[in-house]
C-alpha positions in Angstrom: 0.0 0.0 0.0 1.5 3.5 -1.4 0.0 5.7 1.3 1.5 9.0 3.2 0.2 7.5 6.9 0.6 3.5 6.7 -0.7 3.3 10.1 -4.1 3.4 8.4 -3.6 -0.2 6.7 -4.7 -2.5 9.5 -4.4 -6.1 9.1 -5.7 -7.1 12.9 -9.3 -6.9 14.0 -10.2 -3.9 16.1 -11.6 -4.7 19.7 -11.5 -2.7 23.2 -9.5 -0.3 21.5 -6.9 -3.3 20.7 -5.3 -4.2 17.8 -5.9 -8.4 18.0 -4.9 -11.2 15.2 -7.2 -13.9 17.1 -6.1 -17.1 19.1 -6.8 -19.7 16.6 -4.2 -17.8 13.8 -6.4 -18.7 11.0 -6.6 -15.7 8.1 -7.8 -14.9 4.8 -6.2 -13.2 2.0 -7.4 -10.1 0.8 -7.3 -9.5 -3.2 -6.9 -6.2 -5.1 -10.3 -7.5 -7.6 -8.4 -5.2 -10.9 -5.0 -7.5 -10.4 -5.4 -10.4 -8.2 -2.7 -9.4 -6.1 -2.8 -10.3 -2.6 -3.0 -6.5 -0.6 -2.5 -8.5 2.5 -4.1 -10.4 5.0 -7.0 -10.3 8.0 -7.3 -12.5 10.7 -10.4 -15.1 11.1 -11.8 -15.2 14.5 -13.4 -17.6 16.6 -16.8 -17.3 18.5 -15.4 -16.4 22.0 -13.2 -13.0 19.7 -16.9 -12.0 18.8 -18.4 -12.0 21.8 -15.4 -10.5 23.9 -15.9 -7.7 21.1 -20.2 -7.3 22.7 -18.3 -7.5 26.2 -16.1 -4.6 25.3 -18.8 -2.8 23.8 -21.1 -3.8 26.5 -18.4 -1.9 29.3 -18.2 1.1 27.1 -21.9 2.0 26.8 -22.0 2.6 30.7 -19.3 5.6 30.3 -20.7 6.6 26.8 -24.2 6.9 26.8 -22.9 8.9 30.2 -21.6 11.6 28.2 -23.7 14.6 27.2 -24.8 15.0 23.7 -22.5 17.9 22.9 -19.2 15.9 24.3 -20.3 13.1 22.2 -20.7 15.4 19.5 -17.0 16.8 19.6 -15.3 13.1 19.3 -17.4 12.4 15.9 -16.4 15.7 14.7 -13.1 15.2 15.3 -13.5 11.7 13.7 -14.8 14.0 10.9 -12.2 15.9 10.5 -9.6 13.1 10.3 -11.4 11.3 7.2 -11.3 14.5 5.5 -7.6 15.1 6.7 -7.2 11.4 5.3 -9.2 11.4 2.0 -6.5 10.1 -0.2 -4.9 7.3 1.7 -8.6 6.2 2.7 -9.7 6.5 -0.9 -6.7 4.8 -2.2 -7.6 1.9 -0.2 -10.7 1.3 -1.0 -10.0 1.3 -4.6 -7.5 -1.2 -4.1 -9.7 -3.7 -2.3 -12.9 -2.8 -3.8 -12.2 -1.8 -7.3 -14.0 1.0 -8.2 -12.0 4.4 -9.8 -10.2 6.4 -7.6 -12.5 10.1 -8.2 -15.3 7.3 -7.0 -13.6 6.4 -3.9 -12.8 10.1 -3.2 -16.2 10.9 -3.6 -17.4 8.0 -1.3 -15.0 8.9 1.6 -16.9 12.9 1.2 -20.1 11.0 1.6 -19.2 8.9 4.2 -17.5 11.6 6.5 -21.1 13.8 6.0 -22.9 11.5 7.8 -20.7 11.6 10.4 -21.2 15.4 10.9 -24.4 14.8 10.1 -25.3 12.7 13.3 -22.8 14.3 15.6 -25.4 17.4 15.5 -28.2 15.5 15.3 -27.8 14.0 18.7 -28.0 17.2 20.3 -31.4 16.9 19.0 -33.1 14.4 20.1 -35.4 15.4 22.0 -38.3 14.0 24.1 -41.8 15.6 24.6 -43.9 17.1 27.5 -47.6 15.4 27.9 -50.6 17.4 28.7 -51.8 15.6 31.9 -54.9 14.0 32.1 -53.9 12.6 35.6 -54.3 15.1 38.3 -51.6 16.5 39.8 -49.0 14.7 37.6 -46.1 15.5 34.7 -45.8 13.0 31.6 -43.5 13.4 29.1 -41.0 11.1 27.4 -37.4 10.8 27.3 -35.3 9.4 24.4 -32.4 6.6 25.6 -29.8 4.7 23.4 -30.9 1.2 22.8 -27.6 -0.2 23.7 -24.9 -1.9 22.0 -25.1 -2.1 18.4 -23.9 -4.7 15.5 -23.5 -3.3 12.1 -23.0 -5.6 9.6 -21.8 -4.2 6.3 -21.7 -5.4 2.3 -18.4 -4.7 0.2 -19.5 -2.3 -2.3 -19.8 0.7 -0.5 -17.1 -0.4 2.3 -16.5 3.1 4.1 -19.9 4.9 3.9 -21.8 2.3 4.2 -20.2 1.6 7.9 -20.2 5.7 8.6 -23.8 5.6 8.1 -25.2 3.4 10.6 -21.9 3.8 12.5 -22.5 8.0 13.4 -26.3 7.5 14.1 -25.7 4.9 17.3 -22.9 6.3 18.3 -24.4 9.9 17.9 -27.6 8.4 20.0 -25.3 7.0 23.1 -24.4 3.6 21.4 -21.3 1.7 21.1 -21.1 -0.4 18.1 -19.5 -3.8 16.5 -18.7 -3.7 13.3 -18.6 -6.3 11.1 -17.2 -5.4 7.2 -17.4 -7.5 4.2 -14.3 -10.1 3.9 -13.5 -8.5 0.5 -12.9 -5.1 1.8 -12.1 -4.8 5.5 -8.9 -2.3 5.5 -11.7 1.0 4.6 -13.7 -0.3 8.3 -9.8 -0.7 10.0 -9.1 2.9 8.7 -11.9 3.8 10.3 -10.7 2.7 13.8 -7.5 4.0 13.9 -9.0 7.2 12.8 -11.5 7.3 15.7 -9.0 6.3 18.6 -6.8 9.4 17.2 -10.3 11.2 17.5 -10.5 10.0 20.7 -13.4 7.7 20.7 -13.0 5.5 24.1 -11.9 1.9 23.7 -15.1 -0.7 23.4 -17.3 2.1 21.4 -16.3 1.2 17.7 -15.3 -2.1 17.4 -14.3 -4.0 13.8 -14.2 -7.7 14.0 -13.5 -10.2 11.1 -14.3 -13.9 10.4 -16.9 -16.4 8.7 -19.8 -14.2 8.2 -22.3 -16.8 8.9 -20.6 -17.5 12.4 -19.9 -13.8 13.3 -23.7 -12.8 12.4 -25.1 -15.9 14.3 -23.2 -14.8 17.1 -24.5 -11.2 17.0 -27.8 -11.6 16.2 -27.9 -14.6 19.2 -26.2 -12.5 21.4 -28.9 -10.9 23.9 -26.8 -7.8 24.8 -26.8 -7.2 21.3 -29.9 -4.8 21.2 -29.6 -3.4 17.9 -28.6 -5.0 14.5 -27.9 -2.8 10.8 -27.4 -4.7 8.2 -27.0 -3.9 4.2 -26.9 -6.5 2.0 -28.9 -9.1 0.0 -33.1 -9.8 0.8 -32.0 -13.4 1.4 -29.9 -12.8 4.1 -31.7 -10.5 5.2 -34.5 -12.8 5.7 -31.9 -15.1 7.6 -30.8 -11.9 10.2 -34.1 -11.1 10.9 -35.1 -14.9 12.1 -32.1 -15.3 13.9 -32.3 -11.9 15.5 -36.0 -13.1 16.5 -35.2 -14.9 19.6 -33.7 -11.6 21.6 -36.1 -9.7 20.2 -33.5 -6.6 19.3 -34.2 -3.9 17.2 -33.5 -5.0 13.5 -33.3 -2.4 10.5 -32.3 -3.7 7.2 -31.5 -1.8 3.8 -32.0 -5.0 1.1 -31.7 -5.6 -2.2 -33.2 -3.4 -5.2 -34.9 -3.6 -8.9 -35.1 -0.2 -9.3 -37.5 0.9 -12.2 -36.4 4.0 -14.2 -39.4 5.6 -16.1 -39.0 7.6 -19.4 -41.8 9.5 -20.5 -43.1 10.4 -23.8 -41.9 14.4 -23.5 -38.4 14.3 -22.2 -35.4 14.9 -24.4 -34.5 11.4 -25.2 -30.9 12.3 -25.5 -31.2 14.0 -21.4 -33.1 10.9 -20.3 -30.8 8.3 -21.7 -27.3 10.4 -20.4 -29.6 10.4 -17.4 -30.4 7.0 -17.2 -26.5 5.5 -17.9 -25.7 7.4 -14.9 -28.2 6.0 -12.7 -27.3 2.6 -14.2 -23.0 1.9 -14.5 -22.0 4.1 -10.6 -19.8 1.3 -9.3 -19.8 -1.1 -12.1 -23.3 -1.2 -11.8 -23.0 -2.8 -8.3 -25.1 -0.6 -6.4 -28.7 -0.8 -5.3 -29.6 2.1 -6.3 -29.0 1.3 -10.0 -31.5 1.5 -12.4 -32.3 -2.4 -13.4 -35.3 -1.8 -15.9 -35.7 0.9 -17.8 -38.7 1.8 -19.1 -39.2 3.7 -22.0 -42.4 4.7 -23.8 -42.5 3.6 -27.4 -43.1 7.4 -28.9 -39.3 7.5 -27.9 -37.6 4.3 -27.4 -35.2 4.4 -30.5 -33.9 7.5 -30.1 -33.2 6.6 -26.4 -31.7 3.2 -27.4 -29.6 5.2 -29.8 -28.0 8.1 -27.2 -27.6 5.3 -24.6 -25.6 3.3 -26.5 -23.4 6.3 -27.5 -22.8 7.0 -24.3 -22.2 3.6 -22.8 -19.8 3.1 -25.6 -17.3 6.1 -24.7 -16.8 4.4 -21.3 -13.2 3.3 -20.2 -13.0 0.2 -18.4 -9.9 -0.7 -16.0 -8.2 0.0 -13.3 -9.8 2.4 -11.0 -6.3 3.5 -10.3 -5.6 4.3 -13.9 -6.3 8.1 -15.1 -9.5 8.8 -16.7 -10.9 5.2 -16.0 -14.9 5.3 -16.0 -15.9 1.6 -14.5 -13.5 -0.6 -12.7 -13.6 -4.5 -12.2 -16.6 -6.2 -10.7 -15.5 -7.6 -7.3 -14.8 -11.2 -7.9 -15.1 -13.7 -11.0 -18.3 -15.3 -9.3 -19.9 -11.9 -9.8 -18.8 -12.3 -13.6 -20.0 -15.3 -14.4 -23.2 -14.5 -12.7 -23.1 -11.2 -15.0 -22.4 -13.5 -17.6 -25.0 -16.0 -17.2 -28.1 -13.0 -16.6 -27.0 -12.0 -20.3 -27.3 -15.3 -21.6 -30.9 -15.7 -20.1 -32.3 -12.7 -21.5 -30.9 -13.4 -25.0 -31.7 -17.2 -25.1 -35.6 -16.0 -24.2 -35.8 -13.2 -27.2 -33.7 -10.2 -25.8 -31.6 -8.2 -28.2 -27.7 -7.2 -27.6 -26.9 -4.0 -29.0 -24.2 -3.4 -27.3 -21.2 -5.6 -25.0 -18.7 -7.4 -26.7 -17.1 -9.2 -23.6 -13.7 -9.9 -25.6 -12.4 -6.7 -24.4 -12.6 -6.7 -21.1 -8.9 -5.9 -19.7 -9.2 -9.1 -17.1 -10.6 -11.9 -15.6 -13.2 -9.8 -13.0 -14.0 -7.2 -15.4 -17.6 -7.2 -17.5 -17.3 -4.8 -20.3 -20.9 -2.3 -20.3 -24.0 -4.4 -21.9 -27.1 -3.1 -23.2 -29.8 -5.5 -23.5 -33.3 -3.9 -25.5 -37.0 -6.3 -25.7 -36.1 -7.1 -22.6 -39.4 -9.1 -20.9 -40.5 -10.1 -17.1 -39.5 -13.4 -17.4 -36.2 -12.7 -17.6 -33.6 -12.8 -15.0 -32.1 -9.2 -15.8 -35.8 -8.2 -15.4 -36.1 -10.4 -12.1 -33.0 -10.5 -10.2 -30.8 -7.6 -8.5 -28.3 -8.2 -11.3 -25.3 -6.1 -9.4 -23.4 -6.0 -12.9 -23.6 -3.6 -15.7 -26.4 -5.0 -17.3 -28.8 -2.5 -18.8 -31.9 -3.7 -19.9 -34.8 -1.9 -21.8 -38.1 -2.4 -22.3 -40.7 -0.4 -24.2 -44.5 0.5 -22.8 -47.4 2.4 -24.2 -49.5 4.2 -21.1 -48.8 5.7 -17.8 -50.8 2.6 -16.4 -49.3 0.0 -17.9 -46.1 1.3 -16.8 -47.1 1.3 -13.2 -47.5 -2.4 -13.7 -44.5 -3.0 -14.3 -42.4 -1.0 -11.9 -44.4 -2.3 -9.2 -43.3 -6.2 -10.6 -40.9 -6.7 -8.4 -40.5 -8.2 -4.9 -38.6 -5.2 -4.0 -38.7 -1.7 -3.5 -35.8 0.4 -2.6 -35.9 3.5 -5.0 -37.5 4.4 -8.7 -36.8 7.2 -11.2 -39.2 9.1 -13.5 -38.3 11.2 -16.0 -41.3 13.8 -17.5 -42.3 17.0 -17.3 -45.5 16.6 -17.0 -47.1 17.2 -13.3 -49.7 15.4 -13.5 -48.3 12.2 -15.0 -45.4 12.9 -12.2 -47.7 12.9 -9.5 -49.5 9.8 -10.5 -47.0 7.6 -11.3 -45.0 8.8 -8.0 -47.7 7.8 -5.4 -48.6 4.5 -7.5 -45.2 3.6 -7.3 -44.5 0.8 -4.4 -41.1 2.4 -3.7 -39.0 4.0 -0.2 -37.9 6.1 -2.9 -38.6 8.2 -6.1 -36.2 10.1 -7.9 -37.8 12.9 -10.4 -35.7 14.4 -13.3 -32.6 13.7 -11.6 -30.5 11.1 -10.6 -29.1 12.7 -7.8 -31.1 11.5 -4.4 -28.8 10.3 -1.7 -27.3 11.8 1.5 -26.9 12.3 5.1 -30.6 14.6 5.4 -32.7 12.2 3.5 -34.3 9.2 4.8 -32.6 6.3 3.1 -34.7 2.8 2.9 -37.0 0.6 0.8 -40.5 -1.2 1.1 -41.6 -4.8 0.4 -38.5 -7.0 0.5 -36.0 -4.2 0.5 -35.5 -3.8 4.2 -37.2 -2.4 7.0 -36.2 0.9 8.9 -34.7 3.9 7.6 -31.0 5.5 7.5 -30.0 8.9 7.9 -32.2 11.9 8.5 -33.9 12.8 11.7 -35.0 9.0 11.0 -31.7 7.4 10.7 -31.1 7.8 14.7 -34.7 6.4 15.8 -33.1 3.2 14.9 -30.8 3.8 17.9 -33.0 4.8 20.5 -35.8 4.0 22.7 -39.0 5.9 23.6 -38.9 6.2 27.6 -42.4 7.4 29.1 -42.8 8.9 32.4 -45.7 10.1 34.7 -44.6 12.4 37.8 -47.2 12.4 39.9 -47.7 14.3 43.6 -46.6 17.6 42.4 -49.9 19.5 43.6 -52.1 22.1 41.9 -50.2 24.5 39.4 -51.7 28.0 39.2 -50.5 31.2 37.3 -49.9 34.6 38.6 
C-alpha cells in the first residue's frame, strides 16, 4: 500500500481499543479485484473473539451513553475531520480492495465523512416531549435513551460509507457499536478505527471484528446484549438476520436488495433521459442498489433513447480504478462475472436483443465490459433478479398505467426514477409507485438529510435523516405524579 500514513492499513481486528490477530491464527487473503494481487491479509476469529468484542462494547456503553450529547458530539467531529484530513490514503484503499475508480472512492469517503457530521449534530437533537396531563396533579413526558450496543454488519460495495452511516447514528444516540465489514474489503472499516482512537473515541465504542460471516452474524444476532442490528446487503440474508435476531427480540433495520425501475416519459429529451439514465445505471460497475435495473421507456421515444444510450455507454473506459480517466472498474470477484455473464445469456436465449457488450475486451478476468440489452421481458432474469453488474436492460410501454404495472413487478422496493415533465403524470406515477424512494428528473437522491430505505423486500427501517437515529434509540415514558395544583400569577 502507497499511502502517506501506513498506520491506516490495519491487518488485525479492532476490539476494546486493541489491535488483535485472534487465538486460533487462521486468516484470509485479501485480493486487489483489478489485479489479483494479494494486498494483504486479515485475521479469522473464533466465536469467544466476537463475543469478547459485545463484552467490550457492553463496558463502554456505561461511560458513553454517560456523556452529554455535545461531548459526544466533539469526538465524531473530530473523527470527521480526520477522514477528510485522510481522503487520499482512505480512498486509495478502497479502490484497491474494492475496485471501483479512484474520483469514485474520493467521492465516497466525502459522503461517508457527512454523515458523520451529520449525526454528531443531530444528537444534540433528540429530544423527548412534554404530555398534557390528564392525571391530576402529575407530569408526563418522554425521554429518548440509546438502545444499547449495536452490531453493524456491512456489504463490500460501499465499504466506508456504508459503515459511517449506521456507524455515526448509534454512536451519535449513546451507542457503542461492532462492526462487522465484508471479507472482500475490511482495510476501509480498520481505517476507520485507527482514525477514531486518534479522535479519541473510548476503547469498546467502535469495534471491527472479522471472520466467517455466517458465524460472526449468528453470534451477534444470538447475542442478547446485542440490542440493535444494521445490516445492508442481500433480501435473502436478510431474511436469515431477521429470524435469527427473532429470539432476543432486538431492534432489526435492514436496507435489502433493489430492482429499481427508471421511467422515461413520452416528452423528455430522449438524449437528457438516456445520459440520465446511464448514470443512474453503470455508478460502481453497476454494483449498487440504487441502480437502475429496468428501464422503461415509452414507445413514442424508445429508439432514439436506445440510440443516445448506446453512444454514451460506448465512450466508457473500463480498468483499473487507479488508472487516469478510468470510468468503470472490475466487478469484485469472478463469481460476480460469471453471474453477469449468465443473466445475459438468459435474456438473449428467451428473445432479448444485444446492442451493445462485446465481452472480448474486457482488460481481465473480473471485469464485464458495459451491456445493453433492448426487448427485454419479465421473465427474464435481468428483469427479475438484483443483477449487481452492468447489465442494462430496456423495455418499451405504451401508457402511464401499464407502466405502473411494471415497476411495481418486483419483490422489492428500494428506489425508482421518473423522468417527465409533465405534473400530472409525475404525480400519478410517483404515489402508485410501491417504492421508499422516487427520484424525479434527476439522478441525484442520496445523502446524510434524506431518509434512506425501501419497502416490500427491501428492508425495514430507515437510515440517515432525523429517522436514521430512531433506529438507535428507545421511547422512555414517564408520569410524575404528587406535584400539587399549578396555578399562574
Amino acid at each position: 500500500m502507497k499511502l502517506d500514513d501506513p498506520r491506516l492499513f490495519r491487518q488485525y481486528a479492532y476490539i476494546d481499543g486493541k489491535w488483535t490477530h485472534g487465538d486460533a491464527g487462521r486468516e484470509e487473503a485479501v485480493i486487489d479485484p483489478a489485479t489479483n494481487e494479494t494486498l494483504g491479509h486479515i485475521p479469522l476469529l473464533e466465536p469467544e473473539q466476537i463475543r469478547a468484542a459485545v463484552d467490550a462494547a457492553d463496558a463502554a456503553f456505561v461511560q458513553w451513553r454517560a456523556l452529554r450529547a455535545d461531548e459526544r458530539c466533539e469526538r465524531l467531529l473530530a473523527w470527521y475531520d480526520l477522514l477528510q484530513a485522510h481522503r487520499e490514503d482512505l480512498a486509495y484503499i478502497m479502490t484497491r480492495e474494492q475496485g471501483k475508480p479512484l474520483p469514485d472512492a474520493r467521492g465516497e469517503v466525502e459522503y461517508g465523512a457527512s454523515f458523520i457530521r451529520w449525526f454528531a449534530e443531530e444528537g444534540k437533537r433528540t429530544f423527548g416531549q412534554t404530555i398534557p396531563s390528564h392525571i391530576p396533579n402529575a407530569a408526563l413526558g418522554t425521554l429518548k435513551e440509546p438502545v444499547g450496543v449495536a452490531a453493524l454488519i456491512t456489504p463490500w460495495n460501499f465499504p466506508l460509507a456504508m459503515i459511517t452511516r449506521k456507524a455515526a447514528a448509534a454512536m451519535a444516540a449513546g451507542c457503542t457499536v461492532v462492526v462487522k465489514p465484508a471479507g472482500e474489503t475490511p482495510f476501509s472499516a480498520l481505517a476507520l478505527a485507527e482514525l477514531a482512537e486518534r479522535a479519541g473515541i473510548p476503547a469498546g465504542v467502535f469495534n471491527v471484528v472479522l471472520g466467517d460471516a455466517p458465524m460472526v452474524s449468528e453470534v451477534l444476532c444470538k447475542e442478547e446484549r446485542v440490542k440493535a442490528l444494521s445490516f445492508t446487503g442481500s433480501t435473502p440474508v436478510g431474511r436469515l438476520l431477521l429470524e435469527q435476531s427473532a429470539g432476543t427480540v432486538k431492534r432489526v433495520s435492514l436496507e435489502l436488495g433493489g430492482n429499481a425501475p427508471f421511467i422515461v416519459g413520452p416528452d423528455v429529451d430522449p438524449k437528457e433521459a438516456a445520459y440520465a439514465a446511464v448514470a443512474a445505471k453503470f455508478q460502481t460497475a453497476g454494483q449498487d442498489c440504487l441502480a437502475a435495473n429496468r428501464i422503461l421507456v415509452h414507445e413514442s421515444v424508445h429508439d432514439e433513447f436506445v440510440a443516445h444510450f448506446a453512444e454514451r455507454m460506448q465512450a466508457f473506459t473500463v480498468g483499473n480504478g487507479l488508472d487516469g480517466e478510468v470510468d468503470l472498474g472490475p466487478l469484485i470477484h469472478r463469481r460476480a462475472v460469471d453471474k453477469a455473464a449468465a443473466i445475459v445469456d438468459d435474456a438473449l436465449s428467451r428473445g432479448a436483443t444485444l446492442v451493445h457488450g462485446d465481452q472480448s475486451a474486457a482488460p481481465g478476468e473480473n471485469f464485464f465490459m458495459p451491456v445493453l440489452l433492448t426487448e427485454v421481458t419479465a421473465d427474464m432474469k435481468v428483469w427479475r433478479e438484483e443483477n449487481f453488474a452492468p447489465v442494462a436492460g430496456i423495455t418499451r410501454y405504451s401508457t402511464d398505467d401499464e407502466v405502473i404495472e411494471m415497476a411495481n413487478d418486483t419483490e422489492y422496493g428500494l428506489s425508482a426514477y421518473i423522468f417527465t415533465h409533465d405534473i400530472r403524470r409525475i404525480w400519478k406515477i410517483m404515489r402508485a409507485l410501491k417504492n421508499g424512494m422516487v427520484a424525479i428528473n434527476t439522478v441525484k437522491m442520496t445523502g446524510p438529510p434524506i431518509p434512506f430505505g425501501g419497502v416490500k423486500q427491501s428492508g425495514l427501517g430507515r437510515e440517515g435523516g432525523t429517522a436514521g437515529i430512531e433506529e438507535y434509540l428507545e421511547t422512555k415514558y414517564y408520569c410524575l405524579g404528587g406535584l400539587g395544583s399549578v396555578s399562574g400569577s
